[in-house]
C-alpha positions in Angstrom: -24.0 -2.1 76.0 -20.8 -2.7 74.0 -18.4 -4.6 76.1 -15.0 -5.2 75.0 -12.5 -7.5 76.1 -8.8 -6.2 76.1 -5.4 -6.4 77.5 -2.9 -3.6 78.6 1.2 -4.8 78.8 3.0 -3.1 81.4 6.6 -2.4 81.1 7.7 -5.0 82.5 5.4 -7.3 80.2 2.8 -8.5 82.3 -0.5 -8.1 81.2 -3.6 -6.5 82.6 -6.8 -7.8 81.3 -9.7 -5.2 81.2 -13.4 -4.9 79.5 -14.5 -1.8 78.6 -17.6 0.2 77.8 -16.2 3.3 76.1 -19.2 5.6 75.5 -17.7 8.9 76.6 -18.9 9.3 80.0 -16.7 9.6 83.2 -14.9 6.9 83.6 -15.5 4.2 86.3 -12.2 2.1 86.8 -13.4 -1.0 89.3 -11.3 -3.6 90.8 -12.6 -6.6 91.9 -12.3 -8.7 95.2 -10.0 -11.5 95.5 -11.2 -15.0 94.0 -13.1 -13.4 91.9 -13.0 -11.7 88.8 -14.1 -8.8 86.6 -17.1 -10.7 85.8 -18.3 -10.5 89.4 -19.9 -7.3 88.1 -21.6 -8.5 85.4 -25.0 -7.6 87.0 -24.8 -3.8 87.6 -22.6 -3.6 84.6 -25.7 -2.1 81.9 -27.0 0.2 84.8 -23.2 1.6 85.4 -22.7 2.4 81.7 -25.7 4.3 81.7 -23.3 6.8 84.0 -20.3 5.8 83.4 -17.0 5.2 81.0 -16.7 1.8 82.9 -13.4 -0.5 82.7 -12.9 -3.3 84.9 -9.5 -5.2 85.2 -9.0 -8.8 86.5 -6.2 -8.3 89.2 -3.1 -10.2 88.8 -3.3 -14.0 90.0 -7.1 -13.6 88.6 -9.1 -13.8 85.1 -6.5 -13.7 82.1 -4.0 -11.1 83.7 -0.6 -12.3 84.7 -0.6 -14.7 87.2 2.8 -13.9 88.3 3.0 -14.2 92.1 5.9 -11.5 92.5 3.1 -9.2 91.7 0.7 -10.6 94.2 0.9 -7.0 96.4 -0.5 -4.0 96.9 2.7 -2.1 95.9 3.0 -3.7 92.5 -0.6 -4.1 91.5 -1.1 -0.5 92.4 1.8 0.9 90.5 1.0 -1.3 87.5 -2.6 -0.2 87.3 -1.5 3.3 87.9 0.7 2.9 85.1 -2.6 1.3 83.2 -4.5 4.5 83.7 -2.0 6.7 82.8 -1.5 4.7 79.3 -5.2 4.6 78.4 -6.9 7.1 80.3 -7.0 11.1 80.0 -7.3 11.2 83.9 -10.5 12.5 86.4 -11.2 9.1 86.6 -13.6 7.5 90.0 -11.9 4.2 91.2 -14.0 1.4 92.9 -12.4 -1.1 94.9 -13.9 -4.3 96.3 -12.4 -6.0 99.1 -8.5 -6.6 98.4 -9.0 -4.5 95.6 -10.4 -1.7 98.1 -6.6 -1.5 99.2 -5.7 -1.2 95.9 -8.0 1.5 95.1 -6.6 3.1 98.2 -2.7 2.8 97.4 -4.2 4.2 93.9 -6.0 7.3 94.9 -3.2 7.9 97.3 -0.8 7.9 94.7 -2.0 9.3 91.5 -3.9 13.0 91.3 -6.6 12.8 89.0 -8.0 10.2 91.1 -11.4 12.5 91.1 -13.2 9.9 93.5 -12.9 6.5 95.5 -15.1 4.2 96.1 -14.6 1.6 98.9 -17.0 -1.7 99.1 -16.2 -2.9 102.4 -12.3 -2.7 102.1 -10.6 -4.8 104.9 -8.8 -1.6 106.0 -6.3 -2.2 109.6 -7.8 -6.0 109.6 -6.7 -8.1 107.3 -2.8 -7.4 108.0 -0.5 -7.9 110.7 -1.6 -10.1 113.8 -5.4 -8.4 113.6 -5.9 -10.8 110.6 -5.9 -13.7 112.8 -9.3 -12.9 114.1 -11.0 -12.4 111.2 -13.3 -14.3 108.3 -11.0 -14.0 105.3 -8.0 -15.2 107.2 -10.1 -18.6 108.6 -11.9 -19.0 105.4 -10.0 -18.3 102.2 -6.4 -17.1 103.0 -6.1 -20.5 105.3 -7.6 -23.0 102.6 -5.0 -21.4 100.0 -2.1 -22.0 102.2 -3.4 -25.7 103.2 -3.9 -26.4 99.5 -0.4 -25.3 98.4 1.1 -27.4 101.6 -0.8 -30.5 99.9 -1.2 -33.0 97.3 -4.2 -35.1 97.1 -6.4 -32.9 95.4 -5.4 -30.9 92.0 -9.0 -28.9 91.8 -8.5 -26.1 93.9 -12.5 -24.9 93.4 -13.5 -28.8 94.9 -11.1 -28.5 97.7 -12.3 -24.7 98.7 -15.8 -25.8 98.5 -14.8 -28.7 100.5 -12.7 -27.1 103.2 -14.4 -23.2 103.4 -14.6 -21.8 107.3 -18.5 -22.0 107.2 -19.2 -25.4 107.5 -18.5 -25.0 111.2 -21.7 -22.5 111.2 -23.5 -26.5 110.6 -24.7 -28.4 113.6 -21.7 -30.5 114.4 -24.2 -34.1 114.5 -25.1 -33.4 111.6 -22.0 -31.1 109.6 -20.2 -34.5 108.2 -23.1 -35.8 106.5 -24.3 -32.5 104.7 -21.0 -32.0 104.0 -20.3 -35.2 102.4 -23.9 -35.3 100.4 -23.1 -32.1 98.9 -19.5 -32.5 98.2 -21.0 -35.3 95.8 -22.9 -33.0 94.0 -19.9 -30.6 93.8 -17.1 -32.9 92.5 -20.3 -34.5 89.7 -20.8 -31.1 88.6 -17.0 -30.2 89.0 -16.2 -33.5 86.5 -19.0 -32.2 84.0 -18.5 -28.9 84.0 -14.7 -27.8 84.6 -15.1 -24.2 83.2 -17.9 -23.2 84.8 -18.5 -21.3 87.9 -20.0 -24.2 90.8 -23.3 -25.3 91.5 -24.7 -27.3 94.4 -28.4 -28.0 95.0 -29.3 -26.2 98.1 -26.4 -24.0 98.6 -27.4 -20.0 98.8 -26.6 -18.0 95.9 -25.1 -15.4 97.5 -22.6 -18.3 98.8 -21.8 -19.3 95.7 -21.0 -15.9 94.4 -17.4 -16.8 96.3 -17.2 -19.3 93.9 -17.3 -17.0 90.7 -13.9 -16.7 88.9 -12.1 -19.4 91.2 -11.6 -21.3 88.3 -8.6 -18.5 87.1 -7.7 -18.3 90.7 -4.5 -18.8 92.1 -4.3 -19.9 95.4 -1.1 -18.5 95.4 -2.4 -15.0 96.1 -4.8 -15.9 98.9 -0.9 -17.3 100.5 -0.4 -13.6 100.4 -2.3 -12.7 102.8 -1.9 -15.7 105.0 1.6 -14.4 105.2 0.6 -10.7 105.0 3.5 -10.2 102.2 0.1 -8.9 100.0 0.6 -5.4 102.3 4.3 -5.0 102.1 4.2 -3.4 105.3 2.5 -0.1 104.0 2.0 2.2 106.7 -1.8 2.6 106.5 -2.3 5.4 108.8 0.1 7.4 106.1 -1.3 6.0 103.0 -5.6 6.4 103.6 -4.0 10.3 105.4 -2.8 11.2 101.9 -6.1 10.3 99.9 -7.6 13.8 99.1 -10.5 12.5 96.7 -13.3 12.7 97.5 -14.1 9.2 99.0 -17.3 6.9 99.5 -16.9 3.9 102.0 -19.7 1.0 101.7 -19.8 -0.7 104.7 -22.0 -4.1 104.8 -22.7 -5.8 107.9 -20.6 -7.3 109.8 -20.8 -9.6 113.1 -18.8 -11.1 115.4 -19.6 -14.7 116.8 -19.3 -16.3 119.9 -15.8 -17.4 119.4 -14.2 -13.5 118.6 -14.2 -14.0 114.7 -15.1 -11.1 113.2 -17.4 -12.1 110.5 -17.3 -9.4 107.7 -14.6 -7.0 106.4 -14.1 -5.0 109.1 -15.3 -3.8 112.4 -16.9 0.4 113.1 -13.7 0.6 115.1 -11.7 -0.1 112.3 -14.1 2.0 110.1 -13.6 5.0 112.6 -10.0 4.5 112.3 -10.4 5.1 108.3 -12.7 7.8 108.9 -10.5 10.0 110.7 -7.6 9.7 108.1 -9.1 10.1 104.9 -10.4 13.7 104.8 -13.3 14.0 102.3 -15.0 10.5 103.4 -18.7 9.5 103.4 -19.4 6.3 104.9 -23.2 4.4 103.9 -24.3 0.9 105.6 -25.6 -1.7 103.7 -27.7 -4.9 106.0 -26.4 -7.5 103.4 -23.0 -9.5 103.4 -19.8 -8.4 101.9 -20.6 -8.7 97.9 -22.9 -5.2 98.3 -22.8 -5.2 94.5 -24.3 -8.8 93.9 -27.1 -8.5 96.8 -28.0 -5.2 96.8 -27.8 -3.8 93.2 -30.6 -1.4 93.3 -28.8 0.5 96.4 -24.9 0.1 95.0 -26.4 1.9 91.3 -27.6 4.2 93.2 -24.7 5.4 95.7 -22.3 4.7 92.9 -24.5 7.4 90.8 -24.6 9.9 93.7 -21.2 9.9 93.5 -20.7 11.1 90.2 -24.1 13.7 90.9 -21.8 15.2 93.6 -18.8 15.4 91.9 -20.8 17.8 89.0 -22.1 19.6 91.3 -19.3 20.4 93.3 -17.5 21.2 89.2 -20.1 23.5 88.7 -19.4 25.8 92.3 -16.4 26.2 91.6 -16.7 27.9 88.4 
């Protein structure tokens, strides 16, 4: 596996950082959730290029693209990557979209023809904009510790203070939440102090937990204030923009709960998923019992629907010859 590291300046010079595994199959052009990073991937990365032409960017406000918050939207991350693929790519290329960058991937395939397939990980389609946000995980959790960091200063290390202030340590036993909280927020600011640049680690915190914590380092918190304020959607009409995908399109849907409270606890609800289903035309949808990183906790099942993708697509190029 040859990955390269590059960088792609738009015409407006910002830059889009991308790696690359050029090895002449279709390409795979994936966009990672937000606070994360193109690394996120790192673990299906091998088994995709087995398949696949695979490129992954780091969206702006992430990695070592421009962290230029006039960008921080769907409208100008979408163009700009449009304009990316258009630059570097001879087009039929399959776009996979995690989370935020599920929206993107939308306002891409919506938007640019040789969009062949999409692939959706648990896009926050119709809930993370507008008043519905307010009821759901993303907006309690990250969005809300962005803005309160930004509105303060105490603390300069945004990873600390996320780790410090994320939404789940209400899911603790409230006799009990202050004291775990403060033992391990001593192991987090030691290994914060030691280790600036790398991703955090805390005795006794779940793995999959700390995946959130992956690429926060070349975060800015300035984009999670986007969607606290919603100005990330620009007030696309989303009924219009998922009715003008024509691709053929793949939705993974992980599980998703909703506690006693009313917080939706996951991307999105099926009532928001049936709502996607009936405007995109050529949509499959596959459930996944795992949280919202499908990729990171079931790798085995994401290779293998990403794959089938890419088996349909052939088949569907050789009927119509």
């Amino acid at each position: 596996m040859n990955l390269t590291n590059k960088q792609f300046r738009t015409s407006d010079n910002n830059i889009i950082n991308y790696y690359e595994i050029d090895n002449g199959n279709p390409i795979l052009l994936i966009i990672h959730a937000q606070g994360t990073n193109a690394s996120s991937y790192s673990n299906v990365l091998k088994d995709l290029s087995k398949k696949f032409h695979v490129i992954i960017v780091d969206c702006y406000g992430h990695g070592k693209s421009s962290h230029n918050r006039e960008k921080y939207n769907i409208v100008s991350q979408g163009n700009d990557l449009i304009q990316f693929i258009k630059a570097t790519t001879n087009g039929d290329i399959t776009v996979l979209g995690h989370s935020s960058g599920g929206l993107i991937g939308c306002y891409i395939a919506s938007n640019l023809d040789c969009c062949s397939n999409l692939i959706l990980e648990d896009a926050p389609l119709f809930s993370s904009n507008g008043e519905k946000r307010f009821n759901y995980y993303n907006y309690k959790d990250l969005s809300t510790v962005c803005h309160n960091y930004i509105n303060q200063d105490k603390e300069s290390d945004f990873v600390y203070y996320y780790f410090m202030n994320q939404y789940c340590w209400n899911f603790f036993p409230e006799k009990s939440r202050e004291k775990i909280k403060c033992k391990l927020g001593e192991f987090a600011l030691k290994y914060r102090k030691a280790h600036p640049d790398k991703t955090l680690k805390v005795p006794f915190w779940p793995q999959k937990f700390l995946e959130a914590f992956k690429g926060l380092n070349e975060y800015d918190p300035y984009f999670g204030e986007a969607f606290y304020n919603d100005s990330f959607n620009c007030g696309i009409d989303y009924n219009k923009l998922l009715s003008n995908i024509k691709c053929n399109t793949l939705f993974m849907k992980a599980k998703t709960t909703i506690g006693e409270d009313g917080l939706v606890q996951g991307a999105l609800t099926d009532e928001d998923l049936k709502q996607v289903t009936n405007l995109i035309q050529n949509i499959k949808v596959e459930y996944f019992n795992c949280g919202h990183g499908i990729h990171s906790e079931k790798p085995k099942e994401f290779i293998r629907s990403v794959n089938e993708t890419l088996t349909k697509q052939k088949l569907e190029q050789v009927s119509e010859r």
